[in-house]
C-alpha beads as a LAMMPS data file, in Angstrom:
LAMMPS data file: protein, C-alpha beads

109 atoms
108 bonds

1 atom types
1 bond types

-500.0 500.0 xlo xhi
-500.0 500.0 ylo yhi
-500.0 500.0 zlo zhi

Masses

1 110.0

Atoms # bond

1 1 1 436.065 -406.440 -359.517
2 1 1 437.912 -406.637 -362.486
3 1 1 440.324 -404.331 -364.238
4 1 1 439.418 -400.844 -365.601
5 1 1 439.417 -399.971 -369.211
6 1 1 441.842 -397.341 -370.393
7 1 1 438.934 -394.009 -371.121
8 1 1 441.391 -392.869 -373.888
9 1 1 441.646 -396.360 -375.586
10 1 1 437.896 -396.344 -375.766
11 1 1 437.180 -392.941 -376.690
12 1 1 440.030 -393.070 -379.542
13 1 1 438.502 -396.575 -381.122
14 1 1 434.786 -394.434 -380.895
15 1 1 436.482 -391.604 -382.690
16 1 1 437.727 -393.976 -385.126
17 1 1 434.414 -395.785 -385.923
18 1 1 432.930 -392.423 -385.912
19 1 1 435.438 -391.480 -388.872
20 1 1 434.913 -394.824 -391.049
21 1 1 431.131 -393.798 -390.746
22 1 1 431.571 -390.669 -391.724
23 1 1 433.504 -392.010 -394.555
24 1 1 430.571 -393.979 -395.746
25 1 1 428.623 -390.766 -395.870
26 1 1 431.024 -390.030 -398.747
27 1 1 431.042 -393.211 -400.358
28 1 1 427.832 -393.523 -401.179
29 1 1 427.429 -389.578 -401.858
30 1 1 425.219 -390.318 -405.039
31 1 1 422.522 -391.901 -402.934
32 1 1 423.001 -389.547 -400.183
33 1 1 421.754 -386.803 -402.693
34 1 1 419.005 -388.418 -403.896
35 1 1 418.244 -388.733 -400.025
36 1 1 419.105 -385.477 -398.555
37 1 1 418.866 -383.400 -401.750
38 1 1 421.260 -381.607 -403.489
39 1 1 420.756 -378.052 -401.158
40 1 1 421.372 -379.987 -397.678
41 1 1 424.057 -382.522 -399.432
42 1 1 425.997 -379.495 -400.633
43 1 1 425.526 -377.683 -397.259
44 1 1 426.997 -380.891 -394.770
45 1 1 429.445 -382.034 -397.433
46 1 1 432.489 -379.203 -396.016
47 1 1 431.564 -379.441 -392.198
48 1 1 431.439 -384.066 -392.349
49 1 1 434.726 -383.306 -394.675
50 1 1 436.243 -381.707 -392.082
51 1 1 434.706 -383.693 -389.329
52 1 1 436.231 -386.777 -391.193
53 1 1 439.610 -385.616 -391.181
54 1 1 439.383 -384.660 -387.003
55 1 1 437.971 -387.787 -385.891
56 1 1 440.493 -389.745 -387.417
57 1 1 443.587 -388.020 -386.355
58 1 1 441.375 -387.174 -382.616
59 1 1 441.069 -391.150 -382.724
60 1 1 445.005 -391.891 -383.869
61 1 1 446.177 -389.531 -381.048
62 1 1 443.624 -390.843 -377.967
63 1 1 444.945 -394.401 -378.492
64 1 1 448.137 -393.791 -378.824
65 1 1 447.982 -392.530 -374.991
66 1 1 445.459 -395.041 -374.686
67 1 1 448.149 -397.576 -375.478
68 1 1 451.123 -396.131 -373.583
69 1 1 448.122 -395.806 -370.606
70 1 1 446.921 -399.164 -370.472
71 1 1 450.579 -400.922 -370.867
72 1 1 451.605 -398.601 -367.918
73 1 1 449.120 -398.665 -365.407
74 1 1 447.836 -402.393 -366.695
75 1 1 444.578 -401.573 -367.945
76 1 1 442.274 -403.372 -370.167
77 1 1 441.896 -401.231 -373.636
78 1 1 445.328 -402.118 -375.313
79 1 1 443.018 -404.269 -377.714
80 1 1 440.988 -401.164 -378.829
81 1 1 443.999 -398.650 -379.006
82 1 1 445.965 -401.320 -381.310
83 1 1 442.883 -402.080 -383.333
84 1 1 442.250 -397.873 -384.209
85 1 1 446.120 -397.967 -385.247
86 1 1 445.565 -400.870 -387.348
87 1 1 442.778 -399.256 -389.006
88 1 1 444.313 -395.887 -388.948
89 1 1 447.589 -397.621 -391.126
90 1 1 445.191 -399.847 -393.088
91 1 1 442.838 -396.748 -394.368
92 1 1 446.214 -394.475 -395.182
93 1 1 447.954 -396.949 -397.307
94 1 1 444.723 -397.224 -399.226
95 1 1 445.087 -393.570 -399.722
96 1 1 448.428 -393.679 -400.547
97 1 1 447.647 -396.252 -403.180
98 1 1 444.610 -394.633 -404.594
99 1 1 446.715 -391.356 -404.630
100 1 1 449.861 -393.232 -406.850
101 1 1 446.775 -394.478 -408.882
102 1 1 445.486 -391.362 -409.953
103 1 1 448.792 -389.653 -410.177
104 1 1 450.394 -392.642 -412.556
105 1 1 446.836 -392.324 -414.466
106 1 1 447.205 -388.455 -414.896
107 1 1 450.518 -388.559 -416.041
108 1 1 449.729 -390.746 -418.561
109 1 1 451.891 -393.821 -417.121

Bonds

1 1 1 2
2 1 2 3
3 1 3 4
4 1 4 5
5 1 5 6
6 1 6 7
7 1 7 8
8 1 8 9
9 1 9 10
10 1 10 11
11 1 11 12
12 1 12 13
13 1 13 14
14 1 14 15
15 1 15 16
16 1 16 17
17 1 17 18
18 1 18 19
19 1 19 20
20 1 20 21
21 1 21 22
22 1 22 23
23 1 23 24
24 1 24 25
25 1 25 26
26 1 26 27
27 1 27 28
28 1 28 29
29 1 29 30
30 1 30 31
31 1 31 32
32 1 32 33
33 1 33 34
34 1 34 35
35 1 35 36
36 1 36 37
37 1 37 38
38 1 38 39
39 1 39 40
40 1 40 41
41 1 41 42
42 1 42 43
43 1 43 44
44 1 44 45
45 1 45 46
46 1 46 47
47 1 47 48
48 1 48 49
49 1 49 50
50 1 50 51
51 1 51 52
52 1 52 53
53 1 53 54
54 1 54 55
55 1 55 56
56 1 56 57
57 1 57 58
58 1 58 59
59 1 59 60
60 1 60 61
61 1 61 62
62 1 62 63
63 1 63 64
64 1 64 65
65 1 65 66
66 1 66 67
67 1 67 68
68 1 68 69
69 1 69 70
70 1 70 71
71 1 71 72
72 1 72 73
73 1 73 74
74 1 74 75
75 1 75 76
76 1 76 77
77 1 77 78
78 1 78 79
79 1 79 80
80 1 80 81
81 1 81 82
82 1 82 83
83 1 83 84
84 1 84 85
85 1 85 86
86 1 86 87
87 1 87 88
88 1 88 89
89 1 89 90
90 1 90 91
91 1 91 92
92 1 92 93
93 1 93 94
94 1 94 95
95 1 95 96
96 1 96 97
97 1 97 98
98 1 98 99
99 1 99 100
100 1 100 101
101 1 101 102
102 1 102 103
103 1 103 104
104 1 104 105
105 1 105 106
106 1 106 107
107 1 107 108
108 1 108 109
């Protein structure tokens, strides 16, 4: 039998793909309305909002012990904990870049 999978690498790389779907919920809001309609849209917009924001930092912190898990007790997982931390980095500078964006944009720069 092979090795076991670190349960907190795999649960934080769900939590992560959970987030980035949650995020697509937001993306493509305008359809979503048209879907849903405005009542329901307007009444799951706050709760996935906040949902969005858990999952990802639920996902950063269950693969970071994921990570420090599977390199100590030689599990299989490190793959999926370094991938969510990857992503997690990846989707903040976007943020942080979208943020300058607007800010050099409302300042007139």
């Amino acid at each position: 039998m092979g090795k076991k999978y670190s349960i907190a690498s795999v649960i934080g790389f769900s939590l992560m793909m959970l987030s980035v779907l949650i995020g697509q919920f937001f993306i493509f809001n305008d359809s979503m309305v048209h879907i849903l309609g405005r009542k329901v849209f307007d009444a799951v917009f706050n709760p996935l909002l906040i949902c969005l924001f858990a999952t990802h930092i639920a996902g950063l912190v269950f693969s970071i012990i994921g990570l420090r898990t599977s390199v100590r007790e030689k599990l299989k997982g490190k793959g999926f904990s370094i991938a969510t931390i990857v992503i997690f980095l990846v989707e903040l500078a976007i943020i942080i870049l979208i943020f300058g964006l607007l800010l050099m944009i409302a300042l007139g720069g």
